[in-house]
PASEVO-8254 format. One record per residue (C-alpha): residue in one letter; x, y, z. Coordinates in steps of 0.25 Angstrom, whole numbers, plus 2048, in hexadecimal, padded with zeros to 3 digits. Layout:
<atoms>
aXYZ ...
</atoms>
This chain:
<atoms>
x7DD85184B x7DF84A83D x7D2847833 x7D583B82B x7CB83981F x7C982C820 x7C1827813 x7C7818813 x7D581980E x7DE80E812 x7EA817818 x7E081F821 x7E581682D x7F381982A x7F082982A x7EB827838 x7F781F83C x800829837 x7F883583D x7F782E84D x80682B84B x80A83A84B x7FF83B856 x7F384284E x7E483E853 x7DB83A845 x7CE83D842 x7C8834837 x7BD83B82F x7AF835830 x7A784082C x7A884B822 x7A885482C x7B684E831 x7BC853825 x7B8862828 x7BB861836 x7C885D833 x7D5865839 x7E085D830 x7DA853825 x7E384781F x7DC840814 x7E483280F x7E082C807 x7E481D7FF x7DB8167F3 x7D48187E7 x7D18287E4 x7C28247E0 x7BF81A7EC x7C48257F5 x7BB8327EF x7AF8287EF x7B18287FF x7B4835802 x7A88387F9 x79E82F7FF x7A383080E x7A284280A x7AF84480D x7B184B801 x7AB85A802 x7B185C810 x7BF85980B x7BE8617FF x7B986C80B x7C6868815 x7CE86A809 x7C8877802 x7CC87C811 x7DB87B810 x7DA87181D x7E6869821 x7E685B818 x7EF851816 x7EA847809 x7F183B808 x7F38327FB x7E58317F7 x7E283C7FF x7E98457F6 x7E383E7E9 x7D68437EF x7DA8517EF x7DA8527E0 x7D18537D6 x7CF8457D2 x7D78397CE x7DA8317C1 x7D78237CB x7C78277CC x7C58327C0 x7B88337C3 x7B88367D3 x7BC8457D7 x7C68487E0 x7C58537EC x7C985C7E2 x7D08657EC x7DD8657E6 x7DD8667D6 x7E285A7CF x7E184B7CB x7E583D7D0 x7EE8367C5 x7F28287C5 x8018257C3 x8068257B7 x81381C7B8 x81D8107B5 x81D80D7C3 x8138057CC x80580B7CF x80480F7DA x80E8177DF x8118107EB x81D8117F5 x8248197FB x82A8287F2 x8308347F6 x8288437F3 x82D84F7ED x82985F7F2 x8258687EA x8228717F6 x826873803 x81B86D80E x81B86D81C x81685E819 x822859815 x82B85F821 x837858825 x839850818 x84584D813 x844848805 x84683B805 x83A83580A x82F82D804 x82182C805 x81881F804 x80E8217F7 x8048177F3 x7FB81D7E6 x7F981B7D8 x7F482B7D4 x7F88387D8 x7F58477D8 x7F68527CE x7F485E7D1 x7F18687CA x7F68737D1 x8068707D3 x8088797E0 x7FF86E7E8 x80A8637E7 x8138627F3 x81B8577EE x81D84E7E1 x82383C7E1 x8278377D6 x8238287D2 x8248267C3 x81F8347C2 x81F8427CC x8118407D2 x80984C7DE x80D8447EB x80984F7F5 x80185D7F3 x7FD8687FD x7F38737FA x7F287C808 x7F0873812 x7EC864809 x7F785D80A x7F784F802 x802844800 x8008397F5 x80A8327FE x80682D80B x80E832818 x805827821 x80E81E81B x81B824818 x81F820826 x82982B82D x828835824 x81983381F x817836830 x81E84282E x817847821 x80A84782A x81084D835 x81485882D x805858827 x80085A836 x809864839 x80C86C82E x80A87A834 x81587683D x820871835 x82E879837 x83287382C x82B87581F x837872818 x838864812 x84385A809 x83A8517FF x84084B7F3 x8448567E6 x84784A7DD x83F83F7D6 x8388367E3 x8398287E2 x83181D7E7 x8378137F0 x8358057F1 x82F7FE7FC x8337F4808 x8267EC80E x8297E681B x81E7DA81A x8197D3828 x8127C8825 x8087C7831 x8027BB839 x7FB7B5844 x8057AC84A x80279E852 x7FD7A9860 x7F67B1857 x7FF7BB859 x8017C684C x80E7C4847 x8177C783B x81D7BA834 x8257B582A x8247AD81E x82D7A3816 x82579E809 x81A7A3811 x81C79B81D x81A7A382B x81C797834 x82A79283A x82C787843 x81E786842 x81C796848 x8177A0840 x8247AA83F x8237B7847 x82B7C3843 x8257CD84D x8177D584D x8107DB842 x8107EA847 x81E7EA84E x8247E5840 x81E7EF838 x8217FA841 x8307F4840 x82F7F3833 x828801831 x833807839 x83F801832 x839806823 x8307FE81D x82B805812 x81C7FC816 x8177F181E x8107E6818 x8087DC822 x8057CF81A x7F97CA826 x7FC7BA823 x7F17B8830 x7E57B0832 x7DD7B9832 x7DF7BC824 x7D47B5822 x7CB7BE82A x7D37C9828 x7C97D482D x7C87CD83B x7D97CF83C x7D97D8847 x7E77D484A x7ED7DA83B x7E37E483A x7EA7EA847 x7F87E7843 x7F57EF839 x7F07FC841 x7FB7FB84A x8067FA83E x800806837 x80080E844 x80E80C843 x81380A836 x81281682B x81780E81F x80B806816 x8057FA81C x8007EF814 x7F97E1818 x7F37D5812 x7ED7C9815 x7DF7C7813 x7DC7D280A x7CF7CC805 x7C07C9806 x7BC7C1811 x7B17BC819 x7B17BA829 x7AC7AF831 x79F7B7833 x79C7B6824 x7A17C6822 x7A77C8815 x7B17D4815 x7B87D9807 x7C67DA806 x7C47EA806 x7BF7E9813 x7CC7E0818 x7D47EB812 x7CD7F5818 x7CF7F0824 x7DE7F0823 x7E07FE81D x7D780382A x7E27FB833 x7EE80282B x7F07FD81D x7F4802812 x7F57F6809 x7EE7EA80A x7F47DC803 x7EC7D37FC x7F17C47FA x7EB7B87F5 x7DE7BE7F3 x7E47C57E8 x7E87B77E0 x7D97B37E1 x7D57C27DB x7DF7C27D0 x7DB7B47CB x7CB7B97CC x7CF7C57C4 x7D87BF7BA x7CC7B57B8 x7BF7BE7BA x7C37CE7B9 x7C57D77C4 x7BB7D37D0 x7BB7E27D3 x7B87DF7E1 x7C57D67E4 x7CD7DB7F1 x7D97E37E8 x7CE7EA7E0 x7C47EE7EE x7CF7F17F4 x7D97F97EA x7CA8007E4 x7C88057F4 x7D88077FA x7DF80B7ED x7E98007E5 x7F48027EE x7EC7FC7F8 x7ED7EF7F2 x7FA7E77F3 x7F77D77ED x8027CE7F3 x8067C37EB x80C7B67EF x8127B07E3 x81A7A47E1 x82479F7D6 x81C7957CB x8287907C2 x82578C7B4 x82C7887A6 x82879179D x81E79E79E x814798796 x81178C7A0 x8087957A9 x7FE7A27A6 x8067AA7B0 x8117B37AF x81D7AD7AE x82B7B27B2 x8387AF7AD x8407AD7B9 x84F7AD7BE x84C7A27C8 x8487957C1 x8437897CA x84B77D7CC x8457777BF x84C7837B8 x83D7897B5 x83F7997B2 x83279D7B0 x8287A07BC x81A7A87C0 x8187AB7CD x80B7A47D3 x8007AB7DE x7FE7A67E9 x7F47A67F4 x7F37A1802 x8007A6805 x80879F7FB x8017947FD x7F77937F1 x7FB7957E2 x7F279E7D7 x7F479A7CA x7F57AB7C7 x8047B17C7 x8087BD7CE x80C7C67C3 x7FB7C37BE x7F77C57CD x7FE7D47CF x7F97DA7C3 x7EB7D67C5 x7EC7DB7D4 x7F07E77CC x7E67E77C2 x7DD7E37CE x7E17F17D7 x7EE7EE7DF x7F87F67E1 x8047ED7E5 x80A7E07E2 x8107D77EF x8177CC7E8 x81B7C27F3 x8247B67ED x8217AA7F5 x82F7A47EE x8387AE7F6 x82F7B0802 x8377AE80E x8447AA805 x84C7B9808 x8517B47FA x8497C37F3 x83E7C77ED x8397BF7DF x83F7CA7D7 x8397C47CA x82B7C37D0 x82C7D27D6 x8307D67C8 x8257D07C1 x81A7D57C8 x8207E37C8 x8217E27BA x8107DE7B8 x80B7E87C0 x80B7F67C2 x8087F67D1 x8147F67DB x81B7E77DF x8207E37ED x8297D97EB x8287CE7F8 x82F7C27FD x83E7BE7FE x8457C9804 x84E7C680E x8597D280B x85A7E1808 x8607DE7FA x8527D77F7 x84C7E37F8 x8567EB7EF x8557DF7E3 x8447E07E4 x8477EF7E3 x8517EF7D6 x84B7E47CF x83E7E57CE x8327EF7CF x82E7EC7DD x82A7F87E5 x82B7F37F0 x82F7E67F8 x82A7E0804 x8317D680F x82C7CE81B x8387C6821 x8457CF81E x8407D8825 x83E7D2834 
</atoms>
């Protein structure tokens, strides 16, 4: 039997998934007591340092897990779960960690996107039975924006390297902890846990990881856009300028979780679900998504992201629910992201007119899950103008004039998808969202969607170059080569497709 601390972490549904997948029975820690009764303990952990302290503090979790540990019992931390471990950490200053491992939390400290987020490769710097059977040329999905220093040097089991050398596992007896998350590493992530659960028997302590400097690797997003059809069946379905009708029937690609699952299998670094349904009004009472999505991450080991009505509501009984709490309710079903739409044009404009709210849907949610949480997809279109002093936005100078010979252009928000124009540019949008707490940028180009013509290159490019946070380019793709020129000309991490890939 497996204890899982539980103290509201969105990737505690994954952990689960990945431990009945390799036929483990979990127990979920209720009490204090749980935590000293355990036989193995597996702590993950994803969010803000501070938010996460505060609950283990209030629900008295904390002295029993200092107790477990000061025992040398088996323990596995993950991502935040290893932050805890330390000292404290420069994202609360004033908050103490557990304090069993001395050390601090530091924030990255780099030219490239914060945070870390992708998929990267880790380097040993001592043999451990944990990483058994490796080869060397693996990668591990990591999604953070600090890391651990330890002070004593013998602790670290393995070092990455993302515009510095950062801790990205450590061992001390029997504490294990990874920065990276083997729940959703897919195949190998499976077997960095089985080698946790086993590790008294493993033949073969021996094991290949990378000597040279590690490299992050971009990322491919398989996107199913997901709808109630005409029967009311669930389906995936494709758009063309935002269009899911033909011959007057909504397209139908296949089902959600079989397609993800395909998708999954045939390397999919993660699966996007863009729920266009309506029940996205009421998106709590959406039975049908919330399944699809505890049935995909049964299944699928990769990170799972869903958007779609990712904002406050109130039901027909006159109950009002926050967006926390819709995203609450789809990290419980199994994801790890959630995607907020139009709702973030309405909070940009509010907060380029009034301040920060503090109590928006990207601030709640980032301040309670951790920035990486956030993703804002942006549906922007192409304005053409004169000259860059005829609008209050930013302007671009582009390659592709209109028919009336007009170079210039800014890239207007849109709502309703696509349906609805903001007077607010998304080069504006993304670094408020930034500013606001997100953690990722999804620019989907309504110009090239469903063209196959590639992704607006100039648009990806802009937005890389506002923000700090990472860019998925979307929209156009319709060959491999798309991919490779979204790669090598511009500062997209990653890029994500919907049609090119059924």
């Amino acid at each position: 039997m497996i204890t899982l601390l539980d103290y509201g972490a969105g990737n505690v549904r994954s952990v689960i998934n990945a431990l009945q997948h390799l036929g483990q029975s979990v127990h979920v820690v209720q009490t204090p007591e749980d935590i000293l009764q355990a036989d193995t303990l597996i702590f993950p952990g994803v969010g803000a340092f501070g938010s996460m302290m505060g609950i283990l503090e209030e629900k008295g979790y904390t002295q029993p897990l200092r107790l477990y540990l000061a025992e040398n019992r088996p323990f596995l931390g993950i991502c935040l779960g290893l932050q805890a471990l330390f000292q404290g950490s420069q994202e609360a200053p004033d908050i103490p960690g557990l304090g069993v491992l001395a050390g601090r939390v530091e924030r990255f400290q780099t030219h490239l996107s914060v945070p870390h987020m992708g998929w990267n490769q880790i380097r040993a710097h001592k043999e451990s039975s944990l990483f058994s059977g490796l080869q060397g040329s693996e990668h591990f999905y990591f999604v953070h924006s600090y890391h651990v220093v330890p002070d004593d040097k013998d602790l670290i089991l393995t070092t990455t390297d993302y515009g510095q050398k950062f801790v990205s596992a450590v061992q001390q007896g029997n504490i294990w902890a990874t920065q990276f998350h083997p729940e959703k590493s897919g195949p190998v992530g499976l077997h960095i846990l089985q080698n946790f659960l086993h590790r008294s028997q493993s033949s073969h302590p021996h094991s290949k990881l990378a000597s040279e400097k590690t490299s992050l690797a971009k990322r491919i997003i398989a996107c199913l856009d997901v709808r109630s059809n005409d029967q009311g069946d669930l389906v995936v379905t494709k758009g063309d300028q935002y269009d899911v009708r033909e011959d007057g029937q909504v397209r139908n690609l296949g089902k959600p979780v079989q397609l993800a699952h395909e998708y999954y299998l045939q390397g999919a670094d993660e699966i996007t679900f863009l729920n266009i349904t309506a029940f996205r009004d009421y998106p709590l009472t959406d039975l049908p998504m919330l399944q699809v999505l505890r049935q995909t991450s049964a299944k699928v080991f990769v990170p799972l992201t869903i958007g779609g009505g990712i904002r406050d509501y109130t039901d027909t009984e006159g109950r009002f629910h926050s967006a926390l709490d819709v995203a609450a309710a789809y990290f419980r079903s199994g994801a790890d992201k959630i995607s907020i739409g139009s709702d973030a044009v309405d909070i940009v404009q509010n907060s380029l007119q009034n301040g920060p709210s503090g109590q928006s849907s990207i601030e709640s949610i980032a301040r309670v899950y951790g920035n990486q949480a956030v993703v804002i997809s942006v549906d922007p279109r192409r304005v053409y103008v004169s000259s860059p002093v005829d609008v209050p936005h930013q302007v671009i100078e582009t390659v592709f004039p209109n028919a009336h010979g007009q170079r210039f252009c800014w890239y207007q928000c849109t709502v309703k998808g696509g349906r609805e124009g903001r007077d607010v540019d998304a080069i504006t949008l993304a670094r408020e969202c930034e500013r606001l707490g997100a953690g990722e940028i999804l620019l989907n180009c309504i110009d090239r969607d469903g063209t196959n013509l590639g992704f607006d290159l100039e648009l990806v490019q802009a937005v890389c170059q506002a923000v700090s946070i990472p860019v998925i380019a979307s929209s156009g793709a319709g060959r491999a080569q798309h991919f490779v020129d979204v790669f090598t000309r511009t500062e997209a991490e990653a890029a994500l497709a919907a049609g090119i890939f059924s």
